[in-house]
Backbone and ligand atoms as CSV (ligand in chain L), in Angstrom:
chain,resi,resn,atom,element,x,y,z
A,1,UNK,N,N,-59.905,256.230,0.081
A,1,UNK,CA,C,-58.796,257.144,-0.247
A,1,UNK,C,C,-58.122,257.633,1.034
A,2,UNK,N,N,-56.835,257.621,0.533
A,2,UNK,CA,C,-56.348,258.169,1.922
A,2,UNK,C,C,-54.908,259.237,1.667
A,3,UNK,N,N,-55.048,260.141,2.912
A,3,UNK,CA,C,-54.089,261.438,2.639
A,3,UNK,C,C,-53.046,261.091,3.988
A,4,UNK,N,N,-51.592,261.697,3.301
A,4,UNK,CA,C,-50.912,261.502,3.921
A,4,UNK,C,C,-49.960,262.796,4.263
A,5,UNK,N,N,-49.518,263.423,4.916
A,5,UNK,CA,C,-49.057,264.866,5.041
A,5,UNK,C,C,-47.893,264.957,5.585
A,6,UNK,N,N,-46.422,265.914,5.328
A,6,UNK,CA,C,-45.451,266.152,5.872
A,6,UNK,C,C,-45.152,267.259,5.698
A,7,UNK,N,N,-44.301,268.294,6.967
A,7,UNK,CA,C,-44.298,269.557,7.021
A,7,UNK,C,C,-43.011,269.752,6.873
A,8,UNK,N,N,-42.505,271.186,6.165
A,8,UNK,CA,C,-41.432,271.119,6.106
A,8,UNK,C,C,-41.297,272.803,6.672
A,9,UNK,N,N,-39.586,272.992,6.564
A,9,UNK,CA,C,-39.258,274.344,7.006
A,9,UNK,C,C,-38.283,274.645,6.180
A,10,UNK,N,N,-38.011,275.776,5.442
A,10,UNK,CA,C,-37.368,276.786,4.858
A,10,UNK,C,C,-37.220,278.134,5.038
A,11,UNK,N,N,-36.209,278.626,4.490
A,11,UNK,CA,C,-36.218,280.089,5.166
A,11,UNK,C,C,-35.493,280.497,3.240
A,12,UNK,N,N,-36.300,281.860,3.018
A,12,UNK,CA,C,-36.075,282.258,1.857
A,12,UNK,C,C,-36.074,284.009,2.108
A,13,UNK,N,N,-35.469,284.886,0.927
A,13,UNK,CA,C,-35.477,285.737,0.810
A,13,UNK,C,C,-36.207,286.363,-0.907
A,14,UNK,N,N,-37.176,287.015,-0.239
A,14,UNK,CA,C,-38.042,287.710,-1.683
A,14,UNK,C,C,-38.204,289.053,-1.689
A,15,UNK,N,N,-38.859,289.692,-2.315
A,15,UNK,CA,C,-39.003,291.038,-2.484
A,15,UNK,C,C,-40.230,291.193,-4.028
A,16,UNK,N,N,-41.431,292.160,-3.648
A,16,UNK,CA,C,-42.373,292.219,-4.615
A,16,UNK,C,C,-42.150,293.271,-5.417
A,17,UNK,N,N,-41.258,292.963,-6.381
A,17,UNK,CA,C,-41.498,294.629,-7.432
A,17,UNK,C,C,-42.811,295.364,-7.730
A,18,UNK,N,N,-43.256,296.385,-7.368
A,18,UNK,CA,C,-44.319,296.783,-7.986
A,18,UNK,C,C,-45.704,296.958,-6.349
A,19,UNK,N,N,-45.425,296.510,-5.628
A,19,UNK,CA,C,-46.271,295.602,-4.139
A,19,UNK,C,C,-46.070,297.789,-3.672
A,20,UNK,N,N,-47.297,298.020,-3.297
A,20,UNK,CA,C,-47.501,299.592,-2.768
A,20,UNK,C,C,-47.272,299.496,-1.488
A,21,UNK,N,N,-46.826,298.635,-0.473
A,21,UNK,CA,C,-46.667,298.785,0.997
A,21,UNK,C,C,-44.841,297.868,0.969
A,22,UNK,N,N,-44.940,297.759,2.068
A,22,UNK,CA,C,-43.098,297.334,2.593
A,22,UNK,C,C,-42.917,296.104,1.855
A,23,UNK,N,N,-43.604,295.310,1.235
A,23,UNK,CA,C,-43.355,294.107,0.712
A,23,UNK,C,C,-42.414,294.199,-0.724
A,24,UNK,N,N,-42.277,295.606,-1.140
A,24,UNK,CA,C,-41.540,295.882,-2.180
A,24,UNK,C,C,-40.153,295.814,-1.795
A,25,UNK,N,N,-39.466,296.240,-0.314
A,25,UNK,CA,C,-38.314,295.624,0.120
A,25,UNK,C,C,-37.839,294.983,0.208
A,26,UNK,N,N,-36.725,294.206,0.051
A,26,UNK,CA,C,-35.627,292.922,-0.069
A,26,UNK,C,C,-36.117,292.524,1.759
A,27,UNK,N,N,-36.441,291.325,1.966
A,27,UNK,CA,C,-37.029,290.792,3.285
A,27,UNK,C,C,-37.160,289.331,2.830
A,28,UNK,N,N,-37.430,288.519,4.042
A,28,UNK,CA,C,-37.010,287.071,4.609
A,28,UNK,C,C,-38.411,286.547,4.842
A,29,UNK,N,N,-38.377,285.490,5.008
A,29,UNK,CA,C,-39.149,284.759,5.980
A,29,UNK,C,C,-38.312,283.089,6.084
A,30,UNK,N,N,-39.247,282.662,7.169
A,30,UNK,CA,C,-38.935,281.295,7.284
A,30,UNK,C,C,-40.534,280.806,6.968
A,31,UNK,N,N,-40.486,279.829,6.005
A,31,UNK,CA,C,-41.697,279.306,5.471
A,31,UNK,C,C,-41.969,277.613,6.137
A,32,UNK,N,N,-43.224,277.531,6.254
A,32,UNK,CA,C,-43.430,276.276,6.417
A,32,UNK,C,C,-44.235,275.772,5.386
A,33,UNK,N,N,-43.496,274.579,5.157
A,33,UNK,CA,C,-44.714,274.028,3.853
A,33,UNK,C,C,-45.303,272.448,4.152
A,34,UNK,N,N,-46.458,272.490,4.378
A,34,UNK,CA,C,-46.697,270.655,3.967
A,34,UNK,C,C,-47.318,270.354,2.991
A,35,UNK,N,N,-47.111,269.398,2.742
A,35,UNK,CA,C,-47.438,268.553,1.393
A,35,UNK,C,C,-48.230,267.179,1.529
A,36,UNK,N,N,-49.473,267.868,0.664
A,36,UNK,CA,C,-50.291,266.356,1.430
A,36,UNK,C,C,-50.435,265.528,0.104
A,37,UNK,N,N,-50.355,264.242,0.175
A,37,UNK,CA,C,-50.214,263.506,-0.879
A,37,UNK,C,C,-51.545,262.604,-0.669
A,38,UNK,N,N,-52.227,261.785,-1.512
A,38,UNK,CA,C,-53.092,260.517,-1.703
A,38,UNK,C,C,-53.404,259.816,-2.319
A,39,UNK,N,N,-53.830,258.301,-1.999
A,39,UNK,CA,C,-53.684,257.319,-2.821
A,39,UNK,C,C,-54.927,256.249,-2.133
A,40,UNK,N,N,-54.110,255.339,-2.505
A,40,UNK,CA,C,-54.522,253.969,-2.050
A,40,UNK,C,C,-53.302,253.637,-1.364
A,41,UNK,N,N,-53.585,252.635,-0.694
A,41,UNK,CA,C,-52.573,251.713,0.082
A,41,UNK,C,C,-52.069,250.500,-0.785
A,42,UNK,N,N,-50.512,250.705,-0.470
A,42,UNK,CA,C,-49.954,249.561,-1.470
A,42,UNK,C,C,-50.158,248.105,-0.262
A,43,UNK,N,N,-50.547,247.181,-1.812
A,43,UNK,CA,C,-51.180,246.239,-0.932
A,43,UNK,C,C,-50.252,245.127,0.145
A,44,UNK,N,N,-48.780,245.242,-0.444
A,44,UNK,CA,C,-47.972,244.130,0.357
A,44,UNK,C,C,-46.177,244.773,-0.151
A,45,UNK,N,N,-45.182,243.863,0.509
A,45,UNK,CA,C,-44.115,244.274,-0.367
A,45,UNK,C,C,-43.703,245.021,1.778
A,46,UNK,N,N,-42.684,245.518,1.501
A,46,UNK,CA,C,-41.979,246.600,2.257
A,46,UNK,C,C,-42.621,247.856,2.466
A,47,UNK,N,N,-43.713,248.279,1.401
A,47,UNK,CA,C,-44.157,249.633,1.817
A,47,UNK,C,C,-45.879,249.247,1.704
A,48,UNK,N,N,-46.240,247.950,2.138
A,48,UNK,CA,C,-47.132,247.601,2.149
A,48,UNK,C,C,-47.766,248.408,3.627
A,49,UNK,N,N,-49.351,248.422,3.552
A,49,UNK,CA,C,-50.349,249.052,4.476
A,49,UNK,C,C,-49.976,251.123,4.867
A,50,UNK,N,N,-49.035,251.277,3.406
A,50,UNK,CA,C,-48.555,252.795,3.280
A,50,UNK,C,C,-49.267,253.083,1.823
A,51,UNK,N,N,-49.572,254.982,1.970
A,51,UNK,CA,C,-49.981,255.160,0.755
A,51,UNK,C,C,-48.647,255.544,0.186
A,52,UNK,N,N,-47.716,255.693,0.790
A,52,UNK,CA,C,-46.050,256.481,0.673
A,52,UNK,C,C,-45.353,255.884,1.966
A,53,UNK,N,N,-43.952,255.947,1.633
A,53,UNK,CA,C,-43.093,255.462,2.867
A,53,UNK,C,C,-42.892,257.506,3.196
A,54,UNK,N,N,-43.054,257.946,4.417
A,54,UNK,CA,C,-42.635,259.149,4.673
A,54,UNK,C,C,-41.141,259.717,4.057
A,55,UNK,N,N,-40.238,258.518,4.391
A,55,UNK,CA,C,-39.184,258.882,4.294
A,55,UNK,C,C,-38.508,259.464,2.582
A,56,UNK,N,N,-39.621,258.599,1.625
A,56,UNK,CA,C,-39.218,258.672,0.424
A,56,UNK,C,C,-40.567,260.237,-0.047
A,57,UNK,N,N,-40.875,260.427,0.660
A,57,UNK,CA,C,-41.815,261.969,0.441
A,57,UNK,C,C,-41.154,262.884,0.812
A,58,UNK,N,N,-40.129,263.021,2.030
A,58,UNK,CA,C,-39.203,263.650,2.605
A,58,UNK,C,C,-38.354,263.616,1.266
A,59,UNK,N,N,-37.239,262.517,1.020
A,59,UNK,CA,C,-36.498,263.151,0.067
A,59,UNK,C,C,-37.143,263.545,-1.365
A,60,UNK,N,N,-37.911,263.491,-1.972
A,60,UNK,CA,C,-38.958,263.836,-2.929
A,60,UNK,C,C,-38.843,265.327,-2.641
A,61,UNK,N,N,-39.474,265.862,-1.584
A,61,UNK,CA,C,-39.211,267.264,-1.278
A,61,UNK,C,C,-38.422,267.910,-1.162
A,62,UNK,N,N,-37.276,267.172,-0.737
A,62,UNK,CA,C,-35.780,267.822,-0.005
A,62,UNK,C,C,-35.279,268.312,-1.622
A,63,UNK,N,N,-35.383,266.559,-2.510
A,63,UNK,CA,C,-34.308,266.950,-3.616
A,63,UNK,C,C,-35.198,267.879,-4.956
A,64,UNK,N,N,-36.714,268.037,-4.856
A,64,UNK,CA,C,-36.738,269.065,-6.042
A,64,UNK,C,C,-37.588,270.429,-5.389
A,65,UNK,N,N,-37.674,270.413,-3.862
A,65,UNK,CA,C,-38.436,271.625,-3.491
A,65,UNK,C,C,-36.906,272.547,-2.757
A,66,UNK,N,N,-36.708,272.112,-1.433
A,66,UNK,CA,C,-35.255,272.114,-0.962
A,66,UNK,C,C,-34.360,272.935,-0.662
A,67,UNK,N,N,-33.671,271.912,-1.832
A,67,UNK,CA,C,-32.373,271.828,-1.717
A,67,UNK,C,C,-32.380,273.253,-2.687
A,68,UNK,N,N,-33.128,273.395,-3.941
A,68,UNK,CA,C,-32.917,274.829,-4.676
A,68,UNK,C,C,-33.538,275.510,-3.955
A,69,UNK,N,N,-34.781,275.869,-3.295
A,69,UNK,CA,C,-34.994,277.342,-2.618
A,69,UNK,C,C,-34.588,277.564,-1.614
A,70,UNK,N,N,-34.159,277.091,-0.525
A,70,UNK,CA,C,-33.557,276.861,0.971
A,70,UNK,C,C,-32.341,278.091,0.923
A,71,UNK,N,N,-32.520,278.787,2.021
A,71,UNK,CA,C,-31.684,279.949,1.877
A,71,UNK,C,C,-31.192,280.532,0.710
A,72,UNK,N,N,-32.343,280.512,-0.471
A,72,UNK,CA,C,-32.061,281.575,-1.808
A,72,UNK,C,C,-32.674,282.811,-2.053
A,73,UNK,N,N,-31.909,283.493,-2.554
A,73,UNK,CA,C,-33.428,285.069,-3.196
A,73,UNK,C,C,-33.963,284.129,-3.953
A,74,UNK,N,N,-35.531,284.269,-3.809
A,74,UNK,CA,C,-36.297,283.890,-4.755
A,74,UNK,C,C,-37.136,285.113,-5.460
A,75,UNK,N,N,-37.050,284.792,-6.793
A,75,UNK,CA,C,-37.173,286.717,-8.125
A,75,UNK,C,C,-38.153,286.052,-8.310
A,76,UNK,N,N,-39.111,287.049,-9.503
A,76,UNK,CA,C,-39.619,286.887,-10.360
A,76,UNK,C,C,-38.791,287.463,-11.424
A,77,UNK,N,N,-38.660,286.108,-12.571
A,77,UNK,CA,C,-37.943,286.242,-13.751
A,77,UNK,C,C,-38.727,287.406,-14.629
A,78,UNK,N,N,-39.921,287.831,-14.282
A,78,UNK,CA,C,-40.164,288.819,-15.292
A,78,UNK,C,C,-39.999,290.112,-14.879
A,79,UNK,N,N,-39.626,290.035,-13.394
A,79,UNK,CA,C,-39.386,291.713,-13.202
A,79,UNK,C,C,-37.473,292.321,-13.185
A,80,UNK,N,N,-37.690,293.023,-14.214
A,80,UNK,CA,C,-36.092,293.902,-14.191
A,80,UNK,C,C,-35.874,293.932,-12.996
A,81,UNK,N,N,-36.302,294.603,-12.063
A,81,UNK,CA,C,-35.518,295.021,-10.551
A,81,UNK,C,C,-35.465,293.613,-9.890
A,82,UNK,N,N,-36.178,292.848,-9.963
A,82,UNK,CA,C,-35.695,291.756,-9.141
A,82,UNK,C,C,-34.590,290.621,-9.999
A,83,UNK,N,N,-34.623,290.754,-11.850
A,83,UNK,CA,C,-33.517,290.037,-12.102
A,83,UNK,C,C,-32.277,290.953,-12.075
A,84,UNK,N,N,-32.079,292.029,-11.707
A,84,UNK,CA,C,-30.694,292.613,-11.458
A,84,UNK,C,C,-30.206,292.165,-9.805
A,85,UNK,N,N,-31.019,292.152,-8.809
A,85,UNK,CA,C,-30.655,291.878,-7.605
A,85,UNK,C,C,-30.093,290.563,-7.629
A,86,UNK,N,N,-30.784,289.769,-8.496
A,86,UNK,CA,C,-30.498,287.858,-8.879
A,86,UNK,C,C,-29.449,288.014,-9.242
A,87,UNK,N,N,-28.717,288.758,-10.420
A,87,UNK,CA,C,-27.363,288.691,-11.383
A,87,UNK,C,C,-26.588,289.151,-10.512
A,88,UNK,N,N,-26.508,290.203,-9.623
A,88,UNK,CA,C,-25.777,290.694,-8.684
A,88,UNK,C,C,-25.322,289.823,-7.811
A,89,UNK,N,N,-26.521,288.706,-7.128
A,89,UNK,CA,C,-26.022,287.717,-6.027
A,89,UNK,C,C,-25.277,286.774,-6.833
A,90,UNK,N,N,-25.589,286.676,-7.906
A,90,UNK,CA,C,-24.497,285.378,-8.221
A,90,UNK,C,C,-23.654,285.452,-8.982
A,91,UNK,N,N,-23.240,287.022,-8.918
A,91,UNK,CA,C,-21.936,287.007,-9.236
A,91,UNK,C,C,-21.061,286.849,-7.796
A,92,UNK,N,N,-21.801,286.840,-6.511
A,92,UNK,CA,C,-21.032,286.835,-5.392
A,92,UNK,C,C,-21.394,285.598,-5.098
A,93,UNK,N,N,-21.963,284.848,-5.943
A,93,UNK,CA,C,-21.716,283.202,-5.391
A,93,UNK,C,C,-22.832,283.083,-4.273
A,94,UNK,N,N,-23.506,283.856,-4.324
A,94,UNK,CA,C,-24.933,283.528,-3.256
A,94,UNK,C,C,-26.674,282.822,-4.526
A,95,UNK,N,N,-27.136,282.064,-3.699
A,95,UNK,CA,C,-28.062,281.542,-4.415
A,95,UNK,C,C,-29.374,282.066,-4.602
A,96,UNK,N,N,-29.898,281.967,-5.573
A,96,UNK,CA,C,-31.177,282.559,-6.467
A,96,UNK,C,C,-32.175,281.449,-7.089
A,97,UNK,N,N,-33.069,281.740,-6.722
A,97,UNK,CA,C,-34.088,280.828,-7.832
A,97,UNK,C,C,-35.601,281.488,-8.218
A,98,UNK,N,N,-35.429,281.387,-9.657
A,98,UNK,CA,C,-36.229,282.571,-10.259
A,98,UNK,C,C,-37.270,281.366,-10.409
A,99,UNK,N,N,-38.330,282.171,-9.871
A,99,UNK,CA,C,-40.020,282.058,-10.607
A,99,UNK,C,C,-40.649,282.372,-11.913
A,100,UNK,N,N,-41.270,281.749,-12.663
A,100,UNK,CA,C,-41.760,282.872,-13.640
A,100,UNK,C,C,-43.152,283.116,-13.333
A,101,UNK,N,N,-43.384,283.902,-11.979
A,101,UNK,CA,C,-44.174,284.762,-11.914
A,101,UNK,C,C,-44.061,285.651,-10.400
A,102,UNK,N,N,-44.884,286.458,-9.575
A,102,UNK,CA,C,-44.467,286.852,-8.442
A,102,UNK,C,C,-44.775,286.101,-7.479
A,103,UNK,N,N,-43.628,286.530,-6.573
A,103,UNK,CA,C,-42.709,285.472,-5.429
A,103,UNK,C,C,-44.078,285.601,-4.309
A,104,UNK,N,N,-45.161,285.468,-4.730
A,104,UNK,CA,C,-46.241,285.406,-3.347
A,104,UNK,C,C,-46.515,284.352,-3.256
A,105,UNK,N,N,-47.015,283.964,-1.763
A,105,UNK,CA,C,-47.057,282.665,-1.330
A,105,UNK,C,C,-48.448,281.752,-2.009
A,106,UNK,N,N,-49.229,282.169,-2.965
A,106,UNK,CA,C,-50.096,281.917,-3.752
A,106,UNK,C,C,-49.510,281.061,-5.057
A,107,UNK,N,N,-48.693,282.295,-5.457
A,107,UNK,CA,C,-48.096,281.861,-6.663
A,107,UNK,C,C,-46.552,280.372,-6.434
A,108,UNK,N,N,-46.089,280.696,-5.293
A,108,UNK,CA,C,-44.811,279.871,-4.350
A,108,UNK,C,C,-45.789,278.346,-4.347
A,109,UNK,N,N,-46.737,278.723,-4.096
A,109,UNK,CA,C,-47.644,277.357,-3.332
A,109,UNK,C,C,-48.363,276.649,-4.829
A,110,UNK,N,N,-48.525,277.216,-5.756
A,110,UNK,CA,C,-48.941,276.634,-7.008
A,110,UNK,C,C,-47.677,276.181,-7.806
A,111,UNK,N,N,-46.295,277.073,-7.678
A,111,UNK,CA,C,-45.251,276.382,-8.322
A,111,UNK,C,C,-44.870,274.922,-7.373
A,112,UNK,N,N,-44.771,274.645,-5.999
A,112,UNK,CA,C,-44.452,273.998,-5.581
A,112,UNK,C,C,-45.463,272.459,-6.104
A,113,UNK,N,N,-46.935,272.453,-5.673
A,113,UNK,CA,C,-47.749,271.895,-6.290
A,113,UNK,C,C,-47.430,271.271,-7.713
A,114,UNK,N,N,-47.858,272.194,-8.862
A,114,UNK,CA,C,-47.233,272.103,-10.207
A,114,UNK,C,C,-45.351,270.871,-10.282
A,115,UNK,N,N,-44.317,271.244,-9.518
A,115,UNK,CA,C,-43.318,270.705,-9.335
A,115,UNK,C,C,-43.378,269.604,-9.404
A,116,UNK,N,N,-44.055,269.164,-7.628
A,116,UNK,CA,C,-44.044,267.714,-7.272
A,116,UNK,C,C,-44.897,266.991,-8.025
A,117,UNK,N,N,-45.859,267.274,-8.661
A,117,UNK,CA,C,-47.036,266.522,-9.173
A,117,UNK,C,C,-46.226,266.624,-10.865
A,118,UNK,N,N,-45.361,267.164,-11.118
A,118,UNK,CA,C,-44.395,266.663,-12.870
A,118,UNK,C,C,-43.464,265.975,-12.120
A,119,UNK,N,N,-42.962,265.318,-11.082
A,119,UNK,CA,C,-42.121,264.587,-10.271
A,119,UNK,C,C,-42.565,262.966,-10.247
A,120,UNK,N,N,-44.031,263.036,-10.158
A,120,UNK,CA,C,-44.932,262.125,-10.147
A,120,UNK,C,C,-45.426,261.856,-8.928
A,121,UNK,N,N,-45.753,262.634,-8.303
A,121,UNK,CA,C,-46.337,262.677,-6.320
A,121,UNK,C,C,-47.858,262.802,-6.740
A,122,UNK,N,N,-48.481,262.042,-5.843
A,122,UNK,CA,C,-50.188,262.417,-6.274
A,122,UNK,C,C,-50.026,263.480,-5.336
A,123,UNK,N,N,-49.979,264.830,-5.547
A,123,UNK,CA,C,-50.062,265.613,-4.642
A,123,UNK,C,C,-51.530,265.880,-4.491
A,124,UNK,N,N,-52.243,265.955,-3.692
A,124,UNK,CA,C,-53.454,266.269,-3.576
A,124,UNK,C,C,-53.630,268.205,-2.470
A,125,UNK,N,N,-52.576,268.816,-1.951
A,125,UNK,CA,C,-52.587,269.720,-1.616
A,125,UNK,C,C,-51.421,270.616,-0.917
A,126,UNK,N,N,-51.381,271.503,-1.419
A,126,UNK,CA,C,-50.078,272.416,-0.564
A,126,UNK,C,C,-50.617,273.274,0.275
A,127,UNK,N,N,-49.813,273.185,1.439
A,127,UNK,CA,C,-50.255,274.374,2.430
A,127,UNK,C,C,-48.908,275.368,2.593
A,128,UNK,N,N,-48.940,276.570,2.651
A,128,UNK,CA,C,-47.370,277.176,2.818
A,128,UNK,C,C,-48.014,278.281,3.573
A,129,UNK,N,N,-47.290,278.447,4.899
A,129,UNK,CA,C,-47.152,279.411,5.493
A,129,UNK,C,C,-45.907,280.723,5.185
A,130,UNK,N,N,-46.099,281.414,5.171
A,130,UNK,CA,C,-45.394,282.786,4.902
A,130,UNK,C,C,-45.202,283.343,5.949
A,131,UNK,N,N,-45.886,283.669,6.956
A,131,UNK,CA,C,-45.656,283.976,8.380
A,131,UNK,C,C,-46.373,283.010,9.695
A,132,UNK,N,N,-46.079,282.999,11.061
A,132,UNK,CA,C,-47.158,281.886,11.773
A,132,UNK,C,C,-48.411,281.905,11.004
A,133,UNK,N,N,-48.963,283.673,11.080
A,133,UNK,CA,C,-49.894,283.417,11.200
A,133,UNK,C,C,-50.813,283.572,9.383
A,134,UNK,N,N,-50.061,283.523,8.368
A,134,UNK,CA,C,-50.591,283.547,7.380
A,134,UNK,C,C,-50.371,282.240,6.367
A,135,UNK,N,N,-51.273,281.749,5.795
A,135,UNK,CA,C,-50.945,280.750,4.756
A,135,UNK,C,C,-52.104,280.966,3.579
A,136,UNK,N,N,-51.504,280.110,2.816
A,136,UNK,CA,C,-52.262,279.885,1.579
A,136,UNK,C,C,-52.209,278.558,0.873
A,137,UNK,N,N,-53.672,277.715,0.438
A,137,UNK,CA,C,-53.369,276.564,0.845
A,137,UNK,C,C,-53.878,276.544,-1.184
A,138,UNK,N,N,-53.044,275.453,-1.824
A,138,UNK,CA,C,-53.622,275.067,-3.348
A,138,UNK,C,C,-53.566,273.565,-3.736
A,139,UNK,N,N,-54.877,273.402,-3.931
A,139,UNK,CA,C,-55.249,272.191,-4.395
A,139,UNK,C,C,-55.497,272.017,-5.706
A,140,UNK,N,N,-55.579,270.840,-6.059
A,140,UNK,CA,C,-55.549,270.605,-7.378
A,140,UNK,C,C,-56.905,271.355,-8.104
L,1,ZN,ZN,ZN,-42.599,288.533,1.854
């Protein structure tokens, strides 16, 4: 078996309704995420002695991780205060993408997971950093 990994970078804006310290404030980060995938090696062909061509894991990520959270508020759809801040930005044409659950990098790192793996990626693990020095890693 073999694992294959690519890191990515995003920068998002969240806020925890309900969170008893500063995390309840409208605030940023720039996230790093990699995505480790595994398989077998395809045996011949163009993407032969690969478990994945990188390049087609790259756009895999770009077009359903991305391209929607990449400089968006990201809510939780179940909290009032964070879907009024959502309806507010897009009535000004700024981008949003609601969770249905809270925007922590636990819950971020299991939707992402969950995503690629209904995409059809053997994802075998997400790692997402939230700050340098914090991450949270979910495996299957
Ligand atoms: Zn935060």
């Amino acid at each position: 078996m073999f694992k294959i990994a690519k890191e990515f970078s995003f920068d998002m804006a969240h806020m925890l309704d309900g969170h008893d310290r500063k995390c309840k404030n409208l605030h940023g980060h720039t996230y790093t995420l990699q995505v480790e995938i595994q398989g077998e090696l395809c045996e011949s062909g163009a993407k032969g002695g690969m478990v994945m061509d990188y390049s087609d894991l790259k756009s895999a990520v770009k077009t359903h991780i991305l391209d929607k959270m990449d400089h968006a508020f990201l809510y939780d759809l179940t909290s009032e205060k964070e879907q009024k801040v959502a309806q507010l930005l897009n009535t000004l044409d700024s981008k949003t993408f609601g969770l249905p659950t809270r925007t922590t990098a636990e819950q971020l790192a299991k939707f992402i997971f969950d995503e690629l793996t209904a995409q059809g990626l053997p994802v075998s693990l997400i790692r997402l950093w939230e700050t340098p020095t914090s991450y949270c890693e979910y495996t299957s």
